[in-house]
DOPA-441878 format. One line per field, with one value per residue (C-alpha): residue number from 1; residue in one letter; y, z, x. Coordinates in nm, 4 decimals, padded with zeros to 6 digits. Layout:
BEGIN
k: [NUM / ...]
r: [A / ...]
c2: [Y / ...]
c3: [Z / ...]
c1: [X / ...]
end
This chain:
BEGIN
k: [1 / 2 / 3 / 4 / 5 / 6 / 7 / 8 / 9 / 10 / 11 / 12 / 13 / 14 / 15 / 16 / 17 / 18 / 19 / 20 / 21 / 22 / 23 / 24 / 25 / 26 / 27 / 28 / 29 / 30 / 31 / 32 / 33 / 34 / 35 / 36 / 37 / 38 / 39 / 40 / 41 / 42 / 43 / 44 / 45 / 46 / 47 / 48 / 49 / 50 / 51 / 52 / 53 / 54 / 55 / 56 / 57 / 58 / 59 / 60 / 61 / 62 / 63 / 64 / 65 / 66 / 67 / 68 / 69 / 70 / 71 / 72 / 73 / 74 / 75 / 76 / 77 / 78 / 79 / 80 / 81 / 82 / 83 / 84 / 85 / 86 / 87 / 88 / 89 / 90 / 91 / 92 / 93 / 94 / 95 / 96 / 97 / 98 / 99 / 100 / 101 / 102 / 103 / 104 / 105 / 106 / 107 / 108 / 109 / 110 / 111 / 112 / 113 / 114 / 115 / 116 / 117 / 118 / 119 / 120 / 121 / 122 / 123 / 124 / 125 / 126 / 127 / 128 / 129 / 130 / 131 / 132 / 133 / 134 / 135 / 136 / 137 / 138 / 139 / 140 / 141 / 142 / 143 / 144 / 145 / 146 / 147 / 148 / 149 / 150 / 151 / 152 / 153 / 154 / 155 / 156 / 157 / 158 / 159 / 160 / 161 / 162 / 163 / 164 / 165 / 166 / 167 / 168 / 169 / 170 / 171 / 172 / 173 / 174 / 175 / 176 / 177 / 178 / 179 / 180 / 181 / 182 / 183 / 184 / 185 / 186 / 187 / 188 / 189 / 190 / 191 / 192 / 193 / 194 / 195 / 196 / 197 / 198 / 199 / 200 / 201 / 202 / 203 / 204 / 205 / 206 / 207 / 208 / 209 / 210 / 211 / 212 / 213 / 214 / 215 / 216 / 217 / 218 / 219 / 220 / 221 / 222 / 223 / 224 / 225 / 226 / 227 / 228 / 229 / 230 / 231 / 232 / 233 / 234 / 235 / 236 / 237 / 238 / 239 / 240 / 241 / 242 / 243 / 244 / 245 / 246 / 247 / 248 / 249 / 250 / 251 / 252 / 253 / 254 / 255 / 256 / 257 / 258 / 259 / 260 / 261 / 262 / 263 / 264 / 265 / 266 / 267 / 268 / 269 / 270 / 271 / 272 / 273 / 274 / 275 / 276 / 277 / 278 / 279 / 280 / 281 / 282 / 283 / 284 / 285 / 286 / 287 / 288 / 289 / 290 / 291 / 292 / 293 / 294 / 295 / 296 / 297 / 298 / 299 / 300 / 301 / 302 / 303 / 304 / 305 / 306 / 307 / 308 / 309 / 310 / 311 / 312 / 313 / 314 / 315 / 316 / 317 / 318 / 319 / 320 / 321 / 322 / 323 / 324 / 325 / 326 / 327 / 328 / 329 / 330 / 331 / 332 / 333 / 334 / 335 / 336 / 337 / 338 / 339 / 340 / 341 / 342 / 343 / 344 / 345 / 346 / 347 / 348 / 349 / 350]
r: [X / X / X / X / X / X / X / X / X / X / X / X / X / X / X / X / X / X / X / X / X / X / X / X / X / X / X / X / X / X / X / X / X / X / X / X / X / X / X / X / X / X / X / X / X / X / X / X / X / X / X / X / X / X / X / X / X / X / X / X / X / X / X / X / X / X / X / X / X / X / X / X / X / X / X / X / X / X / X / X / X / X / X / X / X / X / X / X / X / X / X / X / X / X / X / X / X / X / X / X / X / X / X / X / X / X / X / X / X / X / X / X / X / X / X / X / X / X / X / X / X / X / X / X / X / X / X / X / X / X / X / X / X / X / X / X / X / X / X / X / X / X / X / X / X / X / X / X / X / X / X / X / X / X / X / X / X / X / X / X / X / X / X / X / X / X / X / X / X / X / X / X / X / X / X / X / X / X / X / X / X / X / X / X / X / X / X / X / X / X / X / X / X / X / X / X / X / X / X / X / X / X / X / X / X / X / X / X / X / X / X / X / X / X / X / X / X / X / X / X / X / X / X / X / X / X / X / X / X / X / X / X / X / X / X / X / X / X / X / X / X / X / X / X / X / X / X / X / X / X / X / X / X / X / X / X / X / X / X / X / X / X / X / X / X / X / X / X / X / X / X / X / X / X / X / X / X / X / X / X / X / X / X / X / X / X / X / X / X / X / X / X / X / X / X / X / X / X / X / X / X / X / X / X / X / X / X / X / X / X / X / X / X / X / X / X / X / X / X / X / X / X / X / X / X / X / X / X / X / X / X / X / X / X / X / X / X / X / X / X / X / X / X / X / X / X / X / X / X / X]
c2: [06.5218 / 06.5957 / 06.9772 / 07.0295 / 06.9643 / 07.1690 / 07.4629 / 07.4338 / 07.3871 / 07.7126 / 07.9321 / 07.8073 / 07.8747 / 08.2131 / 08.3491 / 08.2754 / 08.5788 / 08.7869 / 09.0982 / 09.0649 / 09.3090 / 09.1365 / 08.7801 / 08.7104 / 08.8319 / 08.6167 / 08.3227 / 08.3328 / 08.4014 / 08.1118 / 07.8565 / 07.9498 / 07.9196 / 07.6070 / 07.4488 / 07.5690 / 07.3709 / 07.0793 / 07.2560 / 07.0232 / 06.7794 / 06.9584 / 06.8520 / 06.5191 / 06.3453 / 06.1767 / 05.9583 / 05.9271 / 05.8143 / 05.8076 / 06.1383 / 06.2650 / 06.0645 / 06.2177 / 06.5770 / 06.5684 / 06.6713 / 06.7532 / 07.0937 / 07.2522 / 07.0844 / 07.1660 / 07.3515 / 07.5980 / 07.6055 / 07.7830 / 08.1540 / 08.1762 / 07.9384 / 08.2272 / 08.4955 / 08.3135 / 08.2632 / 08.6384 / 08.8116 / 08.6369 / 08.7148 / 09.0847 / 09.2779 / 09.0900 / 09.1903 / 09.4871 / 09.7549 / 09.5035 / 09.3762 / 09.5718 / 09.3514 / 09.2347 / 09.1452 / 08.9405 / 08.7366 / 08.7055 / 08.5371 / 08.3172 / 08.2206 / 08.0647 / 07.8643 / 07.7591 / 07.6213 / 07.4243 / 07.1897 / 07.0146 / 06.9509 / 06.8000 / 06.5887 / 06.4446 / 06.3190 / 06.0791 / 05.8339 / 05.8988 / 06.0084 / 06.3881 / 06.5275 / 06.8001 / 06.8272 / 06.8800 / 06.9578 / 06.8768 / 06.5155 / 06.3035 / 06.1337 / 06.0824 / 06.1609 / 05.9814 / 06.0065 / 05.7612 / 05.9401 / 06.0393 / 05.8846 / 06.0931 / 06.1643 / 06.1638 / 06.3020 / 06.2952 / 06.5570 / 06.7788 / 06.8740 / 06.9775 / 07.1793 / 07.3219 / 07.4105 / 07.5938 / 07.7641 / 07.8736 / 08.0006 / 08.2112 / 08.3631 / 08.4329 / 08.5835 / 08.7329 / 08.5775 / 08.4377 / 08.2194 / 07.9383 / 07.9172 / 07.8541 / 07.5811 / 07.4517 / 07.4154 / 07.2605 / 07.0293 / 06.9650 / 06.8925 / 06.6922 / 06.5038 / 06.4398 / 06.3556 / 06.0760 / 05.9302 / 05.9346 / 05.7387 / 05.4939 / 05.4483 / 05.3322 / 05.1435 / 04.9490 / 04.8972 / 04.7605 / 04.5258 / 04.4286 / 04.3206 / 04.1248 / 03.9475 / 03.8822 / 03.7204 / 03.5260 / 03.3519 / 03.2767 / 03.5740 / 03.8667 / 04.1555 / 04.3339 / 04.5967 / 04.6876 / 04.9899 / 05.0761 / 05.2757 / 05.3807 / 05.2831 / 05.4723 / 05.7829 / 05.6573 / 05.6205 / 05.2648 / 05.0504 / 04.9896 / 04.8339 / 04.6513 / 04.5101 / 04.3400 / 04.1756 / 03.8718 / 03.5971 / 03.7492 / 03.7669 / 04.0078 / 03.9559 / 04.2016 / 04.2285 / 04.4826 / 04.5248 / 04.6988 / 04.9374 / 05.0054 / 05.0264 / 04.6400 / 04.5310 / 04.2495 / 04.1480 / 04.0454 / 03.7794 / 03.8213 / 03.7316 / 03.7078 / 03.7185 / 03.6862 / 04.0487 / 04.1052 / 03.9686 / 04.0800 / 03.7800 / 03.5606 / 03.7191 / 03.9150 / 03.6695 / 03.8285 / 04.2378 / 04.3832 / 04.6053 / 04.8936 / 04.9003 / 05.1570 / 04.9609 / 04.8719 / 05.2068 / 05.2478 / 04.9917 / 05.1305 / 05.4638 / 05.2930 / 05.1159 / 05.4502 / 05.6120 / 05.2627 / 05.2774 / 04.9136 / 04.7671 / 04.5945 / 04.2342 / 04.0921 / 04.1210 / 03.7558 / 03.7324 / 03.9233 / 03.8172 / 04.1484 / 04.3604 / 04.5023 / 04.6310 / 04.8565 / 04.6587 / 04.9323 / 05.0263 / 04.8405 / 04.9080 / 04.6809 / 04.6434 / 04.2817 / 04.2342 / 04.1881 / 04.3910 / 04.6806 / 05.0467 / 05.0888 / 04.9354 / 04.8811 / 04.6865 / 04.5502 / 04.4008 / 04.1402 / 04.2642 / 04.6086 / 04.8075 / 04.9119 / 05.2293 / 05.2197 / 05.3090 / 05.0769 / 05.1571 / 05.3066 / 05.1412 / 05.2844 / 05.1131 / 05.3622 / 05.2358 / 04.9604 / 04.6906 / 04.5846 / 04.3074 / 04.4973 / 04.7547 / 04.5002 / 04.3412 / 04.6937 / 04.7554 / 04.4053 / 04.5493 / 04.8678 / 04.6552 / 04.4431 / 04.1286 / 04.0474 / 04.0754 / 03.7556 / 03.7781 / 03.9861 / 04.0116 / 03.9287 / 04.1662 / 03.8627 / 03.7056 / 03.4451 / 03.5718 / 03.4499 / 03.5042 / 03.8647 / 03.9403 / 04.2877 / 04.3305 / 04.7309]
c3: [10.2886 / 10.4394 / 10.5788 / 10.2528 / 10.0040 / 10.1724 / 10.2192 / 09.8344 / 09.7428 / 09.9580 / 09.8157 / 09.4192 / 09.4804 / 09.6747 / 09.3828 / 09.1547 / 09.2396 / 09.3426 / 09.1223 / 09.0532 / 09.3123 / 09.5855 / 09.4522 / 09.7351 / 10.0411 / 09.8919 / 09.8159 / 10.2099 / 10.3833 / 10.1168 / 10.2619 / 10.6188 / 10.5909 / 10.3688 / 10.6522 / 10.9803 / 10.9975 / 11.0505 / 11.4005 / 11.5648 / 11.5956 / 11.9323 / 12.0287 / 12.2674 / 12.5946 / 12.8295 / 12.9385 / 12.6381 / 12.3304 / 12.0867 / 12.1376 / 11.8167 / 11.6139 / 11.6429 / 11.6560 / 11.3431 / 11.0550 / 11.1948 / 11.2241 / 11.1071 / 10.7773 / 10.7432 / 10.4660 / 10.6883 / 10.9107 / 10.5994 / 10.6504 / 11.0102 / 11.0102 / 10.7296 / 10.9053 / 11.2586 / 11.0308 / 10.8654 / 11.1975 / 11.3209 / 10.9834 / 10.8829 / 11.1120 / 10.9430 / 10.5772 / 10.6663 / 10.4501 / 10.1718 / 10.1834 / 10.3118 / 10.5247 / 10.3052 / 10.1174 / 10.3679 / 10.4328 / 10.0767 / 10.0657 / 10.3964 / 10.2685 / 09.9244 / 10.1457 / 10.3979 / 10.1630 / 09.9529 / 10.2989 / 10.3641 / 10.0057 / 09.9041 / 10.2448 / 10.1314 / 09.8094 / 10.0176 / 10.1899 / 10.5895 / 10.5957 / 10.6349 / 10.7801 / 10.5422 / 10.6439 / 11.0057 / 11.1787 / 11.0153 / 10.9435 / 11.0892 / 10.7930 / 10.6670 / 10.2902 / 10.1287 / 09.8032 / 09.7730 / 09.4367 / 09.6533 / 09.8480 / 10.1935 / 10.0816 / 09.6911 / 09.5813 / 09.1962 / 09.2882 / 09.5272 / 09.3944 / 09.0340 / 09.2069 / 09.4492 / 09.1716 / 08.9661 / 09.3122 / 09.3697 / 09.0130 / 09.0497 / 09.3800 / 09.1985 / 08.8897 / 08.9891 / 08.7279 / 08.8060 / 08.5048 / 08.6600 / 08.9758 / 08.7093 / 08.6047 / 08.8951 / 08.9567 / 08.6327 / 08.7537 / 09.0988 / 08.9291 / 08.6677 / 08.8712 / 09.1164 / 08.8147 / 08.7324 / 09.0467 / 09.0046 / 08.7044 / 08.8596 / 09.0820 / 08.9268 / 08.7317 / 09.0352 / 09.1793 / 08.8637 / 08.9199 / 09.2440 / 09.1703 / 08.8611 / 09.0935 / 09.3742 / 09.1181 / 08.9670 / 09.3436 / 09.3360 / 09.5689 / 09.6155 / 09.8066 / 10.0601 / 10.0483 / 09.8348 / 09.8636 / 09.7203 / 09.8875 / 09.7130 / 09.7727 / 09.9197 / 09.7389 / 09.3655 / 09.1750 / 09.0622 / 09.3351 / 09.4999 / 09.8181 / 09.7763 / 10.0155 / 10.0662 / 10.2446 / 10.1508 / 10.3882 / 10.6857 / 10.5325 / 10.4772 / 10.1464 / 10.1079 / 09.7679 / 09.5845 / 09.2543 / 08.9934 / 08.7664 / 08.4964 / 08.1245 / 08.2001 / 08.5554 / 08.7410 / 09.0760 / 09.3719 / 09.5678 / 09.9616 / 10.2113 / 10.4236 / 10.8512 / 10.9386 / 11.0054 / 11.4072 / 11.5372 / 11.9394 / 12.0918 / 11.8784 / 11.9247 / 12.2337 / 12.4591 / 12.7626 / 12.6629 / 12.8633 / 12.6823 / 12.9461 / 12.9727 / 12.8301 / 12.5980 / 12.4532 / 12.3716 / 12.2063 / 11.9851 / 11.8568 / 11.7713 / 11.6145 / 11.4256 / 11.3272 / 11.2370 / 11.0259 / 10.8254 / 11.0291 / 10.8669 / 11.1805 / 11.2675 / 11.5219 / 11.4101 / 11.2946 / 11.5161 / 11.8524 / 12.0272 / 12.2141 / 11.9217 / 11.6999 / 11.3953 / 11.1042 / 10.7981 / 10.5449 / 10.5745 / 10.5778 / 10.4344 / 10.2126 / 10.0369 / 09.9705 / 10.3355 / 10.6672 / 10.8520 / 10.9997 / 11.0650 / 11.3273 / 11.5662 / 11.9716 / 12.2239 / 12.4490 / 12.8209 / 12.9647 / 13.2903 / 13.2597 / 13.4587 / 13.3102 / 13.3132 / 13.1491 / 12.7770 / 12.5372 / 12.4079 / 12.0587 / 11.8955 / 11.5327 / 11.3694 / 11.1712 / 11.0687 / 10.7995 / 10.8160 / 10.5079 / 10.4021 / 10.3694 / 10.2232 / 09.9461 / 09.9142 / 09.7974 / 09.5633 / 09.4214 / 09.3674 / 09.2248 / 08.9406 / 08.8566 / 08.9619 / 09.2872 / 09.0589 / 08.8106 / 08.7649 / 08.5070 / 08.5702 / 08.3339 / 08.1938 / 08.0975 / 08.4784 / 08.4791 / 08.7137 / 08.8399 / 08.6707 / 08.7529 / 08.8772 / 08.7452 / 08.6805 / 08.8947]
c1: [18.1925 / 18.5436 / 18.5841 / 18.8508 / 18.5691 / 18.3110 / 18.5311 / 18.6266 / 18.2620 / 18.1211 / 18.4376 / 18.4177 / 18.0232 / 18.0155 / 18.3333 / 18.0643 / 17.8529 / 18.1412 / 18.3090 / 18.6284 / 18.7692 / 18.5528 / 18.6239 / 18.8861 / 18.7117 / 18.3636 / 18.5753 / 18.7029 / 18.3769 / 18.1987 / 18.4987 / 18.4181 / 18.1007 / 18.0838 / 18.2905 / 18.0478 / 17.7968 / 18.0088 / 18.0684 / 17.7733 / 18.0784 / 18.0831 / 17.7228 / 17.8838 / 17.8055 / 18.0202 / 17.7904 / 17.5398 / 17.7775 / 17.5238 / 17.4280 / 17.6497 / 17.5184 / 17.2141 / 17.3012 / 17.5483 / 17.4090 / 17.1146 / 16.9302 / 17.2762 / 17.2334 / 16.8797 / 16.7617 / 16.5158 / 16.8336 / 17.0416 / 16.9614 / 16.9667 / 17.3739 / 17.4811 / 17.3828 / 17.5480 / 17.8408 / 17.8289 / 17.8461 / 18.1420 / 18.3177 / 18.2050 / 18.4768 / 18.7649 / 18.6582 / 18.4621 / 18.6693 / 18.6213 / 18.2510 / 17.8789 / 17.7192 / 17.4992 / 17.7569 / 17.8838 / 17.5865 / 17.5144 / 17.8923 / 17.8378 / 17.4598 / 17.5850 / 17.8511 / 17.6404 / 17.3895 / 17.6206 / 17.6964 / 17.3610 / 17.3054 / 17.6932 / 17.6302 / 17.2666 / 17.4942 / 17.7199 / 17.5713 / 17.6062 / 17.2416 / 17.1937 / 16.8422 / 16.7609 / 16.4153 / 16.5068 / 16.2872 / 15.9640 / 16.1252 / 16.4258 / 16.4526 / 16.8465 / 16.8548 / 17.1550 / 17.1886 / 17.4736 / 17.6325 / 17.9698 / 18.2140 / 18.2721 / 18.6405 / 18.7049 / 19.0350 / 18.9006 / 18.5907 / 18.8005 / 19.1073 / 19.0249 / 18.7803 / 19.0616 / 19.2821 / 18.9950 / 18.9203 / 19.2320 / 19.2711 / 18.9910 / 19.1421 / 19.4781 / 19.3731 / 19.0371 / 18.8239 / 18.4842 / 18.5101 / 18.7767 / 18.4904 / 18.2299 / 18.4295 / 18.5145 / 18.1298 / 18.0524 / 18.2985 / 18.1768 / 17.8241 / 17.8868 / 18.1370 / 17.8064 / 17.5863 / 17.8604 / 17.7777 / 17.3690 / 17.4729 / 17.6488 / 17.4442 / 17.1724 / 17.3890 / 17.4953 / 17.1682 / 17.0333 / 17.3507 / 17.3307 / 16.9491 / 17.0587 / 17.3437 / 17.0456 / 16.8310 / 17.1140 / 17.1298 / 16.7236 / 16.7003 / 16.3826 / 16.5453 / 16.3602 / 16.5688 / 16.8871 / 17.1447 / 17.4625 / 17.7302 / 18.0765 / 18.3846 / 18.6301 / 18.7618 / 18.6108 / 18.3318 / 18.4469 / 18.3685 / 18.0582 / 17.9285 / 17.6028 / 17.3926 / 17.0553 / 16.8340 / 16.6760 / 16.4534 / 16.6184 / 16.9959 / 17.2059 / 17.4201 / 17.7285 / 17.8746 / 18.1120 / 18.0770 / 18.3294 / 18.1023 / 18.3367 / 18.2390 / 18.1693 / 17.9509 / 18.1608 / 18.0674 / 18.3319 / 18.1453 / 18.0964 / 17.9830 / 17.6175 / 17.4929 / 17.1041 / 16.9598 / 16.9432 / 16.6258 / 16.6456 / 16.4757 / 16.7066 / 17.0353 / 17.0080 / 16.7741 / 16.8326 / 16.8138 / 16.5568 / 16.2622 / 16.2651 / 16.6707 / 16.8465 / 17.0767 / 16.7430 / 16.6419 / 16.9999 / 16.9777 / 16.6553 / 16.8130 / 17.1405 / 16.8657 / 16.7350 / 17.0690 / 17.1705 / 16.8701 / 16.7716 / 17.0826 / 17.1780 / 17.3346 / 17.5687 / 17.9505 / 18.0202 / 18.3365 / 18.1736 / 17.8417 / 17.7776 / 17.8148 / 17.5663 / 17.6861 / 17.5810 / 17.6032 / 17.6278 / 17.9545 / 18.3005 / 18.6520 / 18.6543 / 18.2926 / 18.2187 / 18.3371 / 18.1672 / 18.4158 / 18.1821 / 18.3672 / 18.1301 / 17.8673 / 17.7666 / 17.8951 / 17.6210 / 17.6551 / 17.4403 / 17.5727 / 17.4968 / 17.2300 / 16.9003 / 17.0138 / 17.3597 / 17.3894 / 17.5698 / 17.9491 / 17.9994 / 18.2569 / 18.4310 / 18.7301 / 18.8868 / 19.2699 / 19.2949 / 19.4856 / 19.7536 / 19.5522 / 19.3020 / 19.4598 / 19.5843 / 19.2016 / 19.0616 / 19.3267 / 19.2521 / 18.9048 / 19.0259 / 19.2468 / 18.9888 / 19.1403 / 18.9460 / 18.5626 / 18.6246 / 18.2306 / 18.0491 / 17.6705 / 17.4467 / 17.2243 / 16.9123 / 16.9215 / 16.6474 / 16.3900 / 16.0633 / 15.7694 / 15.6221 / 15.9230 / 16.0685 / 16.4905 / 16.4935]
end
């Protein structure tokens, strides 16, 4: 998540096992640390772009990485708060905020490698939008409660609160994936493959896409006390020798694309409205549009050994500003999903 909602998280959760008279000093080392491993941000090349894409949230958000970051994170701190806190007080401060990063970043959906480095695989939860206003600041406000007033209880709140808020979002969830494979049988359709992302900053509205005879369909759908849908849009899945005829195997923009594949969970396709670049498909500002935040520019002129271009849009644009606040109210999802779909026979409704 965003650096404010893991510093929040690692100081509500390291005031939790603090005494009152050491409450402050815990809460301050648990925000530090809660924040650190988000320093791989300076793992970069100049002349390899997808380097950080690798290297973020990698073995700093590992689990087996946890100790060793706290006690990294514990050294550097100690001196500042050492005529309020033993050392081992310290660590035990900067341990319960470093472990609270991997594990809130494995609940959003950017992919976070846990398992690092027995695995590479990206756990994404998907219960979590990267920036959520209505999980952080309640929790901020108990947090800062508990600073003020030195009582442990407003940090246990704030933590049932963090938790239950992230329970919410299991629930939904699964509610929109049971949705979203309603909606694809509704259009005669047997996903592959189906995921859900949330929309941005709420629990409301969710991105779906699937796969489906080589297609990618991208839907949003409004999970409210009723399921509606808000129709999108669809772009065949990239298929190299199809798309990019003249890509060579041995080049180096060939290797890229095969770890952008790897990083986008194979959610690739060319941007409908540019030929030389390959987009992730997960992932757009507004969610039942094909308007990717992020993706590669290829060159048929390039050298075999020249890497691709990483290309991010990150500033939104009025309309579609106005489309996802459409989606938010309700009026841009006219459709509710059915919950009896016809289906084909053997077919289950997941």
């Amino acid at each position: 998540m965003d650096p404010f909602s893991q510093g929040a998280v690692g100081a509500v959760a390291a005031s939790t096992v603090a005494g009152a008279q050491k409450l402050r000093a815990f809460a301050l080392l648990g925000c530090i640390a809660g924040m650190a491993p988000d320093l791989d941000i300076l793992i970069g090349s100049s002349t390899d772009p997808l380097l950080f894409l690798e290297y973020h949230r990698q073995f700093t958000h590992s689990l087996v990485f946890i100790p060793i970051g706290a006690a990294l994170v514990a050294l550097a701190l100690h001196w500042p708060v050492r005529h309020a806190l033993r050392p081992i007080e310290s660590y035990a401060a900067c341990l319960v905020g470093y472990a609270t990063h991997g594990l809130l970043d494995a609940c959003t959906s950017y992919g976070t490698q846990l398992l690092w480095p027995f695995s590479d695989y990206r756990v994404a939860w998907n219960n979590v939008s990267v920036v959520d206003p209505l999980f952080t600041l309640p929790l901020v406000a108990f947090g800062v409660a508990a600073v003020l007033k030195r009582r442990r209880a407003f940090a246990l709140i704030g933590l049932v609160w963090a938790v239950g808020y992230l329970l919410l979002g299991v629930v939904q969830t699964h509610r929109v994936e049971a949705a979203g494979t309603a909606l694809a049988v509704t259009r005669g359709h047997d996903p592959d493959r189906l995921t859900v992302k949330t929309g941005f900053g709420n629990l409301l509205i969710w991105k779906v896409v699937y796969e489906s005879d080589g297609r990618y369909y991208v839907d949003a759908v409004r999970a409210g006390v009723e399921m509606t849908f808000c129709p999108g849009a669809s772009v065949p899945a990239l298929v190299l020798d199809r798309d990019l005829p003249w890509l060579d195997d041995g080049s180096v923009q060939a290797r890229d694309i095969e770890r952008f594949r790897w990083f986008s969970d194979d959610y690739l396709a060319l941007d409908p409205a540019r030929s030389d670049q390959v987009v992730d498909m997960r992932y757009s500002v507004v969610p039942n549009q094909i308007d990717p935040l992020w993706g590669v520019e290829v060159d048929p002129d390039a050298g075999l050994d020249e890497h691709v271009r990483f290309v991010a849009e990150r500033r939104t644009s009025t309309g579609q500003r106005a489309a996802y606040w459409r989606l938010l109210t309700g009026t841009g999802c006219p459709g509710t999903i059915p919950t009896n779909s016809p289906r084909r026979e053997g077919e289950p409704l997941e």
